[in-house]
ZATORFI-835202 format. One record per atom (N, C-alpha, C): residue number from 0; residue in one letter; atom name; x, y, z. Coordinates in nm, 4 decimals, padded with zeros to 6 digits. Layout:
// residues N
pado|romar|rodo|east|north|up
NUM|A|CA|X|Y|Z
...
// end
This chain:
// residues 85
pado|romar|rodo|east|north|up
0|X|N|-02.7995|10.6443|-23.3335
0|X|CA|-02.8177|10.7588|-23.4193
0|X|C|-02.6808|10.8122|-23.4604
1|X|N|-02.6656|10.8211|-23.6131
1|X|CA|-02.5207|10.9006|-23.6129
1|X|C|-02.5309|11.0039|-23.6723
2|X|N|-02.4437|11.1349|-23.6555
2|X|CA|-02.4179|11.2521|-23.6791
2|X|C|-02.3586|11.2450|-23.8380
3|X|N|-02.4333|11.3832|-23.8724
3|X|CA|-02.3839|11.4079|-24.0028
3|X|C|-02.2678|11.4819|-24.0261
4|X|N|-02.1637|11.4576|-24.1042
4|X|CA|-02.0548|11.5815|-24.1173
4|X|C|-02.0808|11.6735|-24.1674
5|X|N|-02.0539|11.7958|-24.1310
5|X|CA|-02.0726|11.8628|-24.2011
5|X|C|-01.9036|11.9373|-24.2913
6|X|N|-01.9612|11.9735|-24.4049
6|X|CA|-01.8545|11.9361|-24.4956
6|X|C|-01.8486|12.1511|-24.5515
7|X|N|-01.7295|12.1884|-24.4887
7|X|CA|-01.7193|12.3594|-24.5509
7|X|C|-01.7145|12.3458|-24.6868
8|X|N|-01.7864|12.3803|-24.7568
8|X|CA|-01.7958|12.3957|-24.9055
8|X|C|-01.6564|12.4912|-24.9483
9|X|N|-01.6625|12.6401|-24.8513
9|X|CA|-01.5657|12.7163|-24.9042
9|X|C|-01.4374|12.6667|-24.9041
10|X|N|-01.3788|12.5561|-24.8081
10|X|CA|-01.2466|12.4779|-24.7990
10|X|C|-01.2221|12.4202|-24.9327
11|X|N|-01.3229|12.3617|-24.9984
11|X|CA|-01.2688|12.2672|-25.1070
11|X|C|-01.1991|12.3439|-25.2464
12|X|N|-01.0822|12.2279|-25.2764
12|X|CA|-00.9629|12.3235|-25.3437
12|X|C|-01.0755|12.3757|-25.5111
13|X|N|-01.1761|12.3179|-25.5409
13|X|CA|-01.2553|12.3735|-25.6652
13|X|C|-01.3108|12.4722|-25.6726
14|X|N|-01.3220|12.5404|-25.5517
14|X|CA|-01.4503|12.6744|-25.5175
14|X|C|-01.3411|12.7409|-25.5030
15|X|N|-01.3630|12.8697|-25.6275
15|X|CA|-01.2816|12.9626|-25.5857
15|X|C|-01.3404|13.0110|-25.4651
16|X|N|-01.2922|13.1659|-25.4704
16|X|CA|-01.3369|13.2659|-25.3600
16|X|C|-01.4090|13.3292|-25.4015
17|X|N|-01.5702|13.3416|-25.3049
17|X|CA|-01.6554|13.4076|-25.3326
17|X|C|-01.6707|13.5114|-25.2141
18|X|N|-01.6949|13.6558|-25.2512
18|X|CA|-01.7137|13.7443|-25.1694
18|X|C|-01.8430|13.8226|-25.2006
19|X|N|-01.8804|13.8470|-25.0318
19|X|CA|-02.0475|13.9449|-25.0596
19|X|C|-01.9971|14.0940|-25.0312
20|X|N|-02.0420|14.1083|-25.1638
20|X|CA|-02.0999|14.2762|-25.1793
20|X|C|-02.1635|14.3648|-25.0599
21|X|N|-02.1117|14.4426|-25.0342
21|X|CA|-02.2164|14.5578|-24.9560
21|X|C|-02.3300|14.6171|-25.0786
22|X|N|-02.4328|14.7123|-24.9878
22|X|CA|-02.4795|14.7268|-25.0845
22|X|C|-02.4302|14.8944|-25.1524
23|X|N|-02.3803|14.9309|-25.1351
23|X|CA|-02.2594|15.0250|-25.1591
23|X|C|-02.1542|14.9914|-25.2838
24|X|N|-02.0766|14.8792|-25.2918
24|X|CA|-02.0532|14.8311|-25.4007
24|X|C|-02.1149|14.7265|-25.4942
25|X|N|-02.2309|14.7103|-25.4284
25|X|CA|-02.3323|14.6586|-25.5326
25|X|C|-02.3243|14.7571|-25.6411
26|X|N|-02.3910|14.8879|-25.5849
26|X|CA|-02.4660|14.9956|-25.6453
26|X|C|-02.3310|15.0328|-25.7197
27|X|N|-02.2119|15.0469|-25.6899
27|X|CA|-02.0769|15.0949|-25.7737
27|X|C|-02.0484|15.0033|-25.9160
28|X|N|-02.0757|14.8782|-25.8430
28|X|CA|-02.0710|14.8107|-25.9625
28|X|C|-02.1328|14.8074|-26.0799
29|X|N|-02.2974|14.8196|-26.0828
29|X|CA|-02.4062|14.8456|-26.1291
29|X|C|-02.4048|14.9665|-26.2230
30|X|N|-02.3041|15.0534|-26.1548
30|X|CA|-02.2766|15.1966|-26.2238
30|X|C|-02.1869|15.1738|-26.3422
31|X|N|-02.0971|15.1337|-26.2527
31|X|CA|-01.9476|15.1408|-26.3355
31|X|C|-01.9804|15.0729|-26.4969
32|X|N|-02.0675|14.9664|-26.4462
32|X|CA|-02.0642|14.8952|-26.6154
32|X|C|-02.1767|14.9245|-26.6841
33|X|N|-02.2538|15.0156|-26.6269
33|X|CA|-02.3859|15.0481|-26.6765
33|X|C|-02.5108|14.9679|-26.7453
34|X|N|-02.5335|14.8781|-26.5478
34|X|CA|-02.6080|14.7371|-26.5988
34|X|C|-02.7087|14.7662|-26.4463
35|X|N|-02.7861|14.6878|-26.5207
35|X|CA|-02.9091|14.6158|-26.3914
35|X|C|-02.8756|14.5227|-26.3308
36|X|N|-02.9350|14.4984|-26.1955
36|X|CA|-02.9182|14.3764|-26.1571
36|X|C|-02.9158|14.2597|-26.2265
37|X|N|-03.0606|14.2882|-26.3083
37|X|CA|-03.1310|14.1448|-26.3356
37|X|C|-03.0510|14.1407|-26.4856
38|X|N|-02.9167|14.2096|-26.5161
38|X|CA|-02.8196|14.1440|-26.6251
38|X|C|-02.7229|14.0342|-26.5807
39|X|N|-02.6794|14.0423|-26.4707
39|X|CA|-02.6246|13.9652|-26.4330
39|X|C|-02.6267|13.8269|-26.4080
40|X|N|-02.5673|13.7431|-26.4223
40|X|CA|-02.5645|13.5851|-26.4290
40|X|C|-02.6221|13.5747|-26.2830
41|X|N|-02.7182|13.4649|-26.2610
41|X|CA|-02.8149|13.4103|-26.1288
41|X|C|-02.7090|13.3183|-26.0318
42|X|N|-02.7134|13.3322|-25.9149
42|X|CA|-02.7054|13.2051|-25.8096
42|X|C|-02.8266|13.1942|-25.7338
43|X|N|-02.8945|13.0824|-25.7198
43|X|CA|-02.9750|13.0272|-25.6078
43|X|C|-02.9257|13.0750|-25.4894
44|X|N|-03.0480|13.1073|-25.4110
44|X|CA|-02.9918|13.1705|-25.3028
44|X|C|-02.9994|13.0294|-25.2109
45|X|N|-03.0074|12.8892|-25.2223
45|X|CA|-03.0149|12.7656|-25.1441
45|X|C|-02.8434|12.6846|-25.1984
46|X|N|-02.7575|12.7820|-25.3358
46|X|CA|-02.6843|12.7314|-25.3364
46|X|C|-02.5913|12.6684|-25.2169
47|X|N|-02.5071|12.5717|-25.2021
47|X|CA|-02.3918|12.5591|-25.0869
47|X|C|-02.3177|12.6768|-25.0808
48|X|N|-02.2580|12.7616|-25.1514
48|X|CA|-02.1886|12.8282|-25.1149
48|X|C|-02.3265|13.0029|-25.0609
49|X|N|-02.3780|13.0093|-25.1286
49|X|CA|-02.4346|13.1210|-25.0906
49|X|C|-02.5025|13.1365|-24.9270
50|X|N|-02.5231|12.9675|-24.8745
50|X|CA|-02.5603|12.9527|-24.7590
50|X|C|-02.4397|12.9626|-24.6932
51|X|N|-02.2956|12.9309|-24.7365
51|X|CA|-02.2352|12.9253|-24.6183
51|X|C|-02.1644|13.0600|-24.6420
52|X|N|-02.2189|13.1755|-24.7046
52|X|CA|-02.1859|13.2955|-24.6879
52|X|C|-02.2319|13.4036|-24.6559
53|X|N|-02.3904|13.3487|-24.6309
53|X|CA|-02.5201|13.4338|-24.5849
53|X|C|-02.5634|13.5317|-24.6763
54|X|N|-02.5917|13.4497|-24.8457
54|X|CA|-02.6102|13.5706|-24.8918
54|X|C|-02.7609|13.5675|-24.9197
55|X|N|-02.8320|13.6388|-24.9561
55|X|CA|-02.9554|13.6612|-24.9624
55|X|C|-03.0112|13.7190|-25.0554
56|X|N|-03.1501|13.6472|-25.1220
56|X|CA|-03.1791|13.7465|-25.2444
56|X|C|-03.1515|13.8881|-25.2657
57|X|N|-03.0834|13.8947|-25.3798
57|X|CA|-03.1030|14.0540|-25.3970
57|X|C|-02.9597|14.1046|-25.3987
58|X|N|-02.8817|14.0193|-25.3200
58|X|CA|-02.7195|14.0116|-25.2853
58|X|C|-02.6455|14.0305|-25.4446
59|X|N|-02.5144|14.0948|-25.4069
59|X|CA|-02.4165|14.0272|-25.5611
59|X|C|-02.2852|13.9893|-25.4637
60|X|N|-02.2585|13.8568|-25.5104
60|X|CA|-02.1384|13.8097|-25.5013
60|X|C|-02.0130|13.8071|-25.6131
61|X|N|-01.9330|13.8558|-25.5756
61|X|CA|-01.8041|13.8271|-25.6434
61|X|C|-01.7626|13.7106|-25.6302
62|X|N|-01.7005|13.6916|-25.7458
62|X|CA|-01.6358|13.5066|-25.7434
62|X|C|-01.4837|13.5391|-25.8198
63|X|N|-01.3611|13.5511|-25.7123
63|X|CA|-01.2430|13.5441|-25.8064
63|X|C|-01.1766|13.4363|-25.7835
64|X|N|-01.1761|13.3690|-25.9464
64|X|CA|-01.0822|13.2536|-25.9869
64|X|C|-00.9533|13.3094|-26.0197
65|X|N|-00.8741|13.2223|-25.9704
65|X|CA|-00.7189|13.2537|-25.9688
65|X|C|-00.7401|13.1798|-26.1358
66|X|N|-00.6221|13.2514|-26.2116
66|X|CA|-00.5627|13.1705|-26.3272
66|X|C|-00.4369|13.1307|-26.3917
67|X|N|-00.4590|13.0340|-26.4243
67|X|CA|-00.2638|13.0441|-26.4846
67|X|C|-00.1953|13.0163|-26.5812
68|X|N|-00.3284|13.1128|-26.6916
68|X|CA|-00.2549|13.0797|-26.8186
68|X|C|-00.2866|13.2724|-26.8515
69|X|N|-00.4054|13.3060|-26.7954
69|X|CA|-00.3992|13.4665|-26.8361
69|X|C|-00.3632|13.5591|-26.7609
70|X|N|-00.4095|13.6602|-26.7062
70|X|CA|-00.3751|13.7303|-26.6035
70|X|C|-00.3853|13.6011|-26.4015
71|X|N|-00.3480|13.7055|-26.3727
71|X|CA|-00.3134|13.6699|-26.1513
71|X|C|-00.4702|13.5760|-26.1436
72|X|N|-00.6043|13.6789|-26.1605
72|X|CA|-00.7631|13.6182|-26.1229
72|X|C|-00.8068|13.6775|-26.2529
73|X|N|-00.9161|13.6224|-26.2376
73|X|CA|-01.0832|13.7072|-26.2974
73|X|C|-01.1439|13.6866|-26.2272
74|X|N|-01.2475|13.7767|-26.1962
74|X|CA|-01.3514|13.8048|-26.1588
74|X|C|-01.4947|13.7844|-26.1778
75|X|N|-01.5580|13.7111|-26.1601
75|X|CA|-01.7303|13.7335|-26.2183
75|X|C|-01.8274|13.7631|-26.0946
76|X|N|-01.9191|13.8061|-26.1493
76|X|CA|-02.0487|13.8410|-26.0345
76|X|C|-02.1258|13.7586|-26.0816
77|X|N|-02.2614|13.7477|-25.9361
77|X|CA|-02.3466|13.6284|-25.9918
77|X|C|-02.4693|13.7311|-25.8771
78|X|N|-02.5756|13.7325|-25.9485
78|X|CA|-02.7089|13.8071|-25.8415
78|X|C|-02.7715|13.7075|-25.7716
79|X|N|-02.7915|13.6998|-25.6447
79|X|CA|-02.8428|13.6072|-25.5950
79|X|C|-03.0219|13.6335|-25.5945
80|X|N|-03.0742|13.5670|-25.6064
80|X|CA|-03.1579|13.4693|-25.6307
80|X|C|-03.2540|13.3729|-25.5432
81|X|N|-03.4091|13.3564|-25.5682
81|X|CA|-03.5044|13.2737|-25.4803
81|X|C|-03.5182|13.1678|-25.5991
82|X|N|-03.5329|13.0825|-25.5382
82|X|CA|-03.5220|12.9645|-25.6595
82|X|C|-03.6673|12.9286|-25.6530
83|X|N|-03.7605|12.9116|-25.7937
83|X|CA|-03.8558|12.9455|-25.8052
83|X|C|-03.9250|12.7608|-25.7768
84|X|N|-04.0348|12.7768|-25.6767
84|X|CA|-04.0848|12.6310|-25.6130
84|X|C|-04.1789|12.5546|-25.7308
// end
């Protein structure tokens, strides 16, 4: 019988950095730009990265990509999500 590797998604040099929201700056965020959840761009909540960050429907993750032609990062949010069977 052989063992599977398991492989950190967040290590690999293509995935930026994704960070989970409290729900405290969920709700700040939500304010600040004067949006709903359900405006926001979707992640599966079975994505690789959302599992190896424990996020859970209903969650917002931040995702900052470094850049290096415009500003230091950007930023995007993504609402997590039940992926429909």
């Amino acid at each position: 019988m052989t063992k599977k590797k398991r492989i950190d998604v967040l290590l690999h040099k293509f995935v930026p950095k994704h960070i989970l929201l409290t729900k405290e700056e969920s709700q700040l965020l939500l304010e600040q730009y004067r949006i709903d959840v359900n405006d926001l761009p979707q992640i599966f909540e079975k994505d690789p990265v959302a599992i190896a960050i424990g996020a859970k429907e209903g969650d917002i993750i931040k995702i900052v990509r470094d850049s290096s032609t415009t500003v230091k990062s950007v930023n995007y949010y993504r609402y997590v999500k039940k992926e429909k069977v």
